[in-house]
C-alpha positions as CSV (number, residue, x, y, z in Angstrom):
1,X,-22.2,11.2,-10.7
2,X,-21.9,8.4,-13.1
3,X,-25.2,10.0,-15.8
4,X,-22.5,13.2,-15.4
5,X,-19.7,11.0,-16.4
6,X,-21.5,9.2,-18.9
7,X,-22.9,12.9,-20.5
8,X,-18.9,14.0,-20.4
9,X,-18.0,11.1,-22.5
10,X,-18.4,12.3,-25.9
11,X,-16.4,15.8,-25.1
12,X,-13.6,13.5,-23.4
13,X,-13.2,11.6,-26.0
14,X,-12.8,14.3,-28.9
15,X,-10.8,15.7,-26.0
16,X,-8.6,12.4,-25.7
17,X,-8.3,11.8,-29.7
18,X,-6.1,14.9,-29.9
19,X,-3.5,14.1,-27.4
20,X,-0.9,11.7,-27.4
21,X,0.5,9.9,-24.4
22,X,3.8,8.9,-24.0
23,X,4.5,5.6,-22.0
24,X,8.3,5.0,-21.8
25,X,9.1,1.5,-22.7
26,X,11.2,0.1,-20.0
27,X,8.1,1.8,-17.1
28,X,8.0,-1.1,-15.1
29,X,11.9,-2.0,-15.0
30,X,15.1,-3.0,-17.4
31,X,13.5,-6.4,-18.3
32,X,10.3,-5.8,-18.8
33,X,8.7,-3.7,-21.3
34,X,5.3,-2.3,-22.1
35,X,3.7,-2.8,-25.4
36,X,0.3,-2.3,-27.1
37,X,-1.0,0.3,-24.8
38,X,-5.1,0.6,-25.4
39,X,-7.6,2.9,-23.7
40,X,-11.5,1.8,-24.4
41,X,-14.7,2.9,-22.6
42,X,-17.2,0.3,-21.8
43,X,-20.4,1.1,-20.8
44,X,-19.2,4.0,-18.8
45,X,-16.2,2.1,-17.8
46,X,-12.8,3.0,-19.3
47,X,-9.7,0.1,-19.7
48,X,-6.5,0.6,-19.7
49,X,-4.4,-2.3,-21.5
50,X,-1.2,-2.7,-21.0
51,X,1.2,-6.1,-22.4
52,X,3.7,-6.6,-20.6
53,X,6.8,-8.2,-22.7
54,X,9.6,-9.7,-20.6
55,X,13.2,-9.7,-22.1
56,X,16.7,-10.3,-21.2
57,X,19.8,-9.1,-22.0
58,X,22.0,-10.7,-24.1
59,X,25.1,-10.2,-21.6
60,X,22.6,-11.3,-18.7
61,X,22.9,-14.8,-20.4
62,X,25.6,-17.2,-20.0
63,X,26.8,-18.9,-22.5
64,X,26.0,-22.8,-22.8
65,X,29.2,-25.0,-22.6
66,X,29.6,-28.4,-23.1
67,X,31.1,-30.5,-20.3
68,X,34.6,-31.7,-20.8
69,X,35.2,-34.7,-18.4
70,X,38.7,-35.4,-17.5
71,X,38.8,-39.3,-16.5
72,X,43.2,-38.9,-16.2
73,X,43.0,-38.5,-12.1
74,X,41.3,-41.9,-12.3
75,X,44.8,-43.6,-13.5
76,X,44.2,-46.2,-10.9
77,X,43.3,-50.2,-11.5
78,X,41.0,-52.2,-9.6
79,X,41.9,-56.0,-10.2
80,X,39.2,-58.6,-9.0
81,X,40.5,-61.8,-8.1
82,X,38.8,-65.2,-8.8
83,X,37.7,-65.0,-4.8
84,X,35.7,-61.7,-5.3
């Protein structure tokens, strides 16, 4: 099996070279992406490659505010006397 796969090889390949696959970019899910697909034969092996690029929405992100303390509930006095 793997000599008749190995003898296939060059006719898949001239086979492959005129195609074109289409991969959508969101395959996996909203957030993560594919990119830089690659298809290689190794020594009768073939890889697939596929990067995965994970994104975000810019709605999905809050926006960073700066804390605003408000010390005017604290409007009461603590007096010490000499006795502690």
């Amino acid at each position: 099996m793997k000599e008749a796969l190995f003898d296939a090889l060059p006719s898949v390949n001239n086979y492959l070279a005129t195609k074109s696959f289409v991969l959508p970019s969101n395959l996996i899910s909203d957030s993560i992406s594919i990119a830089s697909p690659t298809l290689k034969f190794h020594n009768g092996f073939m890889e697939l490659g596929l990067t995965p690029v994970f994104s975000s929405k810019a709605e999905d992100i809050a926006p960073w505010v700066s804390p605003v303390y408000d010390y005017s509930q604290y409007s009461e006095e603590l007096r010490v006397d000499e006795d502690g």
